[in-house]
C-alpha positions as CSV (number, residue, x, y, z in Angstrom):
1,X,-10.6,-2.2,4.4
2,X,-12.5,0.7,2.7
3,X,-12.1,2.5,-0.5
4,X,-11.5,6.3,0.3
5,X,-11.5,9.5,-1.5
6,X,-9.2,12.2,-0.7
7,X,-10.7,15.3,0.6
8,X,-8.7,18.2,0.1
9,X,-5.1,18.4,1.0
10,X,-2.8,15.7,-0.4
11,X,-2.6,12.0,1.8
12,X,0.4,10.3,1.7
13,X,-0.1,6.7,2.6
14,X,1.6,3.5,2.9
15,X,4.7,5.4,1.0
16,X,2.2,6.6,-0.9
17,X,0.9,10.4,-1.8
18,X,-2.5,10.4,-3.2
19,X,-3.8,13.9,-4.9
20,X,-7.1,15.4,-4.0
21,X,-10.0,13.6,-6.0
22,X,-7.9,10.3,-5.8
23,X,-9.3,7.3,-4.2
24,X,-7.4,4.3,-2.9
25,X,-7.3,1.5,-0.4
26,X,-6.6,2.0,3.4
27,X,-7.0,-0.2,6.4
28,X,-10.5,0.5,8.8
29,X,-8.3,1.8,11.4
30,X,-6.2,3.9,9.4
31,X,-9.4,6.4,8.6
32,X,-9.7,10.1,9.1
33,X,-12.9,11.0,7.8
34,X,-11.5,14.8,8.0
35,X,-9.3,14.5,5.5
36,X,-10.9,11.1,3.4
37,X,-14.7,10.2,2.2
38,X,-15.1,6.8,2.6
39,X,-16.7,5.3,-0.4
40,X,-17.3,1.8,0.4
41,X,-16.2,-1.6,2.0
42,X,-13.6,-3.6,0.3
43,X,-12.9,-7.7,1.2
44,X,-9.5,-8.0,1.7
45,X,-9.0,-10.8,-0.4
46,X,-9.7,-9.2,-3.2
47,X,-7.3,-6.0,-3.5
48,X,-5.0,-6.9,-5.7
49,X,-1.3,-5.9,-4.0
50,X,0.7,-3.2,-6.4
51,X,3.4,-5.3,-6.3
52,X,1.9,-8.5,-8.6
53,X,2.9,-9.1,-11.9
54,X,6.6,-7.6,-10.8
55,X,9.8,-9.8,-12.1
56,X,12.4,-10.5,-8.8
57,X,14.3,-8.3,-9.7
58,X,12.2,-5.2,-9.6
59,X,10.8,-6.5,-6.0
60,X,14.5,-6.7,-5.0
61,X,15.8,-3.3,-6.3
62,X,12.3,-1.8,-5.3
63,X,13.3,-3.0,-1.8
64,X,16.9,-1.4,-2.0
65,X,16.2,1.7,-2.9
66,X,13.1,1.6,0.1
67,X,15.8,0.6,2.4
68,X,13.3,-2.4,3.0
69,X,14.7,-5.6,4.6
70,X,13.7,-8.8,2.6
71,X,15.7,-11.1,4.9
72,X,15.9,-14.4,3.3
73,X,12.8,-14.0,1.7
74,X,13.8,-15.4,-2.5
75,X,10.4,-15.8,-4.0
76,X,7.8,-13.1,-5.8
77,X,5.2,-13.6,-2.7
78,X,8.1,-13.8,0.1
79,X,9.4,-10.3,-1.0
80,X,5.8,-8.6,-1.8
81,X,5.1,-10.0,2.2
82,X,8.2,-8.3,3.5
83,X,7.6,-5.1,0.9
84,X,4.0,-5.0,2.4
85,X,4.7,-5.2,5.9
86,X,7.6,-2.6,5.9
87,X,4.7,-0.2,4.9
88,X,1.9,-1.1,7.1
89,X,5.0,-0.7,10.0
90,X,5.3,3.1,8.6
């Protein structure tokens, strides 16, 4: 994973738009150095998903209105895996 900084035109990513100046996450194989600086290496482990600290409910209606199948996923980390793989499939 590396820790990128957009260049110049807007990047949406992983549902996702990210202003110039902005810096985010994004997989090794996902960069485009013409249109990201990458600023650094980040451990997997340790990027914190945008989905903790979010009640069940929010999961589940953040996953309606994304059209996101959850299948029968009933737990905070079950619905963050589904959430999270819906966008890495995008």
């Amino acid at each position: 994973m590396k820790q990128v900084k957009v260049l110049k035109v807007p990047v949406r990513y992983n549902g996702v738009t990210h202003a110039r100046g902005a810096s985010f996450v994004m997989e090794d194989d996902h960069v485009n150095e013409s249109i990201v600086e990458v600023l650094g290496e980040v451990a997997e482990n340790n990027t914190p998903s945008q989905f903790e600290g979010k009640t069940l409910d929010d999961l589940k209606a953040y996953a309606e209105e994304y059209k996101i199948d959850i299948g029968k996923a009933t737990t905070e980390e079950g619905i963050i895996k589904k959430i999270e793989e819906a966008q890495k499939a995008e």
